[in-house]
N, C-alpha and C positions, 0 to 999 in steps of 0.2 A: 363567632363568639363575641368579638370587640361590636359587631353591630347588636346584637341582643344586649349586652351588655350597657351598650347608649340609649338603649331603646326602656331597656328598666330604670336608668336613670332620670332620662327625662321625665318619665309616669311617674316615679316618684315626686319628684318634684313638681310636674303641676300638678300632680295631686293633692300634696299639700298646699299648696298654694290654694287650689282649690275648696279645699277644707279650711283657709283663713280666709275666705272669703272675696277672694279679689277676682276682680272679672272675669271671662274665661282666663281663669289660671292655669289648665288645663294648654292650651294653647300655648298664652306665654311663658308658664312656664318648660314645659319640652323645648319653646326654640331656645329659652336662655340657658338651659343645661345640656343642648346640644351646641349651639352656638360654643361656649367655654370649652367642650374636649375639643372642637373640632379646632379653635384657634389654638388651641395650649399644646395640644398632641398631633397634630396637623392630619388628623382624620377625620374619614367620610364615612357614615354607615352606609353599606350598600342595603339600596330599597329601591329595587330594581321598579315593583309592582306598584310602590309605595302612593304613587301621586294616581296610577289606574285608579285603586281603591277610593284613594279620597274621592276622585272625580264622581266615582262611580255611586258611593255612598250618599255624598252631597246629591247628585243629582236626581236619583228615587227619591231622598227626602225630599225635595223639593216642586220632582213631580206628582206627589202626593197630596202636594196643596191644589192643584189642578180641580179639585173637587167641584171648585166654585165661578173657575172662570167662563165667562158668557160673552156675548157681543158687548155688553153694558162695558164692562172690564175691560175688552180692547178699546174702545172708542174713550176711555177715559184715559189711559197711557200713552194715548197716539200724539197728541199734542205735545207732553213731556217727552216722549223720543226724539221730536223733533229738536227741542231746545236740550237735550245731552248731547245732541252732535253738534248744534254749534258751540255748548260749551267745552269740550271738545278742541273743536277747533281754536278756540279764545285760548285753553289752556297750554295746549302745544304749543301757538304762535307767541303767546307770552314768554313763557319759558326759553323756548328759543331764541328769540331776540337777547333774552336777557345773558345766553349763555355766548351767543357772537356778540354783541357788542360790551360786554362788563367783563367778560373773562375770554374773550377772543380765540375762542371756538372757531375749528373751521365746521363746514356744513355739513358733513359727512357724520361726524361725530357728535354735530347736535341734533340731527334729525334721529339718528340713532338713540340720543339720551333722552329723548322728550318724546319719541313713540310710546303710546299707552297701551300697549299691550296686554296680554293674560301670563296668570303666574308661570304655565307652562312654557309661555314663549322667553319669558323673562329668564327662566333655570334656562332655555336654550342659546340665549345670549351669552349668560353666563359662563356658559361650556365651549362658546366660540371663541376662535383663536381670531378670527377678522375682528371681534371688538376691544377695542382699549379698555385700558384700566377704571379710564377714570368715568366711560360711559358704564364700568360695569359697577363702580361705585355708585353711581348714582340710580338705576337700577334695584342698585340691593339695596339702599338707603329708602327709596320709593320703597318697595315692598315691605322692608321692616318700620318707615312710619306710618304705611296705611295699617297695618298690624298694631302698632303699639296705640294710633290713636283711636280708631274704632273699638280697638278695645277696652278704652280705660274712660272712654265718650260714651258710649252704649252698653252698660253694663248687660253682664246678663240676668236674666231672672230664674233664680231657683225653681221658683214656685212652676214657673213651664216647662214640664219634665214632657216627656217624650212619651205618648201612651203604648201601653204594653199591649203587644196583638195575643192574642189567643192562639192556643198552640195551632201548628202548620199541620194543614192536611196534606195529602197525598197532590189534589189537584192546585192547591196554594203554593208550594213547594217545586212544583215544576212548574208553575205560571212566573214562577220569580227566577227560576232558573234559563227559562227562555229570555228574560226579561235581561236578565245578566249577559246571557252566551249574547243576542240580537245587540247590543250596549257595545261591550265587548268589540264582536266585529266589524258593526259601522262605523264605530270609534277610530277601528284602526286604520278602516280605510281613509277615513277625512286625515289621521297622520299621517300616511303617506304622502297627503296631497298637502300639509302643513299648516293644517286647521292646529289652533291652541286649544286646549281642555279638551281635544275631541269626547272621551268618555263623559263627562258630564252634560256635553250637550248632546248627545245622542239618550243620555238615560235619563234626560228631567223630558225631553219629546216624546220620548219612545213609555216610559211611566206615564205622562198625560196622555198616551193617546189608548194606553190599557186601561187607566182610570174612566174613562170616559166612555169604553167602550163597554165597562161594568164589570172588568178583572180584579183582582187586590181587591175585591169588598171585603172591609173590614181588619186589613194590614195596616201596619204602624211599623216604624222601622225604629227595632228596638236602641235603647241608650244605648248598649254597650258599642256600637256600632258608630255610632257620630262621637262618642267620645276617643275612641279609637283612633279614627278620621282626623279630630283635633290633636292627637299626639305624633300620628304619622306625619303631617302639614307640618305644625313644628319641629320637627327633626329634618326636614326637609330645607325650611327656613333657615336654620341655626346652623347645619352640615355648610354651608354655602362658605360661611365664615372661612372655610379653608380654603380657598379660591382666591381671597382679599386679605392682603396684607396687612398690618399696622400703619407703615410708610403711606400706603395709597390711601388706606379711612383718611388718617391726617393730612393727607396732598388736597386730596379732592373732594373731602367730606363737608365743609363750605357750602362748596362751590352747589353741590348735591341736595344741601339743604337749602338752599336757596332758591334751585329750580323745581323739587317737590313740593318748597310751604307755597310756590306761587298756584302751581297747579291745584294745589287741594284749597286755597284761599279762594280760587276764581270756582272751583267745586262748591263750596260752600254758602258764594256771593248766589249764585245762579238759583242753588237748591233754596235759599232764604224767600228770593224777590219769588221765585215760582210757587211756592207755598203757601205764601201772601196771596198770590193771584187764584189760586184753586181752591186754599183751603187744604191744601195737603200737610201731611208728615215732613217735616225739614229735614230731619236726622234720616228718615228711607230715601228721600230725594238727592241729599248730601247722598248717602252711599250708592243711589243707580249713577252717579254723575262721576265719581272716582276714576282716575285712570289709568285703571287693572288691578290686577291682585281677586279676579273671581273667585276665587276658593276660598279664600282667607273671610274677602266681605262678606260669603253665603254663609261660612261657620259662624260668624260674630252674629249676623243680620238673624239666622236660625235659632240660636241660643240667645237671641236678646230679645225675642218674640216679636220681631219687625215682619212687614208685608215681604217677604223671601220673594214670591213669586213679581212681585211688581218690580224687586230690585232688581232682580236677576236677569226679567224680561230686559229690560235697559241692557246690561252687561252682557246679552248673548246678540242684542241688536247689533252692540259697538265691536263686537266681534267679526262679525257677520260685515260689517262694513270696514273695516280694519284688513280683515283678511281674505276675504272675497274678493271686494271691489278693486282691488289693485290685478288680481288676476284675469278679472273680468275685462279690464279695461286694457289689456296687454294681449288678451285674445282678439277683441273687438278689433285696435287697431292691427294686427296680423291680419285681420278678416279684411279688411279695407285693402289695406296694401296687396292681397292675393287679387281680389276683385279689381 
């Protein structure tokens, strides 16, 4: 009952919010009205499913844009992936530095606060009793200023409403329900193996590759559904609030903003000079170059009618190298050492 009950409130609220006009209000407003019971009353709604869905949601809408993409399409992103990893790299080792030498961090704790993770991985931080307070301050400070400022940077546009599909047939109905259950299980397998956002990446590949193949003609995945997405996320966001204390926001909240504005400052230096050089979007480049928070950037980057698919391709790379390549590279050397 207390979760339904948070769960009405916050709809309430970025509803209206969204009804005065303010950028996904919808978003922000649910985390700031779950954020408030959750610090004031020190409760969590339980949304057990909650982050599946968004994933799940997010990532058909997004493999929906699939429509379009061709060899032209890769061959123009491949250069820009290459410079998100080393900006990447610039932003981490910045950050870093700055947290052992100005606020004398040991290594364990700044490697931990300056990992750019996905928002999935970030609630798993969260939830871990190995990380300290004030790497989870910073974390949650990350995620709520990638949140506040993409949101109030990139408005959204009314006028791109989400097109309505015509009603469901029989064999549309169970194309989308395989499409689910297929999302679903491969999802879960890559959790087990500690892949972040597994659902949304298993269902923006697994939707492109039914798109492509000439399934979902003529699907659209209705408003009520990504707006939902946007209230579940922010209740997700804001519940966190009871995990972090007052003492610790004010301990370590500084320190927190100082290692996220650098990150997203060297995000933004990167996205400016690359844009100039291509002729690209700065505001889509600034957001493929972020470091983490997928879910959050594809609801804003979707509602604010930006290239979804160009940004997200970036943020499933940096995933894919994030949490791969560390495994990879721990197997390879086991493989040497047998041999």
């Amino acid at each position: 009952m207390k979760t339904l009950l948070c769960l009405l409130i916050a709809t309430g609220v970025g509803a209206a919010l969204q009804y005065a006009g303010i950028p996904h209000g919808l978003l922000l407003g649910s985390i700031f009205a779950s954020a408030l019971i959750a610090s004031n009353l020190r409760f969590s709604p339980t949304l057990r499913f909650g982050l599946g869905y968004v994933q799940i949601v997010l990532g058909i809408a997004t493999g929906l844009m699939f429509t379009a993409w061709d060899s032209h399409t890769v061959a123009a992103i491949l250069p820009s992936l290459g410079v998100m990893l080393v900006c990447l790299m610039v932003q981490s080792a910045v950050a870093g530095l700055a947290l052992l030498k100005i606020t004398g961090w040991n290594r364990k704790d700044t490697l931990l606060a300056v990992y750019p993770g996905a928002l999935a991985a970030v609630f798993d931080l969260l939830e871990s009793e190995r990380a300290s307070g004030k790497v989870i301050v910073v974390h949650l400070v990350r995620l709520i200023s990638i949140t506040l400022l993409v949101s109030f940077l990139i408005p959204g546009q009314t006028t791109v409403a989400i097109v309505q599909s015509s009603p469901l047939s029989i064999s549309l109905a169970l194309t989308l329900l395989s499409l689910i259950a297929l999302s679903l299980l491969l999802g879960r397998l890559l959790l087990n193996v500690g892949v972040p956002a597994p659902f949304m990446l298993t269902a923006i590949v697994l939707t492109g590759v039914y798109v492509k193949t000439g399934y979902l003609q003529g699907f659209h995945m209705p408003s009520w559904s990504v707006d939902s997405a946007a209230v579940l996320l922010g209740v997700l966001i804001g519940s966190k609030f009871k995990d972090i204390s007052v003492a610790e926001l004010a301990r370590h909240g500084r320190t927190a903003l100082m290692s996220v504005g650098l990150m997203l400052l060297i995000a933004a230096a990167f996205a400016c000079v690359a844009g100039r050089v291509w002729g690209s979007d700065p505001w889509s480049l600034w957001l493929a170059y972020m470091p983490g928070a997928i879910e959050t950037i594809s609801m804003v980057a979707f509602s604010g009618g930006l290239n979804v698919v160009f940004i997200l391709t970036h943020h499933l790379v940096r995933m894919v190298v994030l949490h791969f390549a560390p495994a990879l590279l721990v197997q390879a050397r086991r493989w040497r050492e047998e041999v």
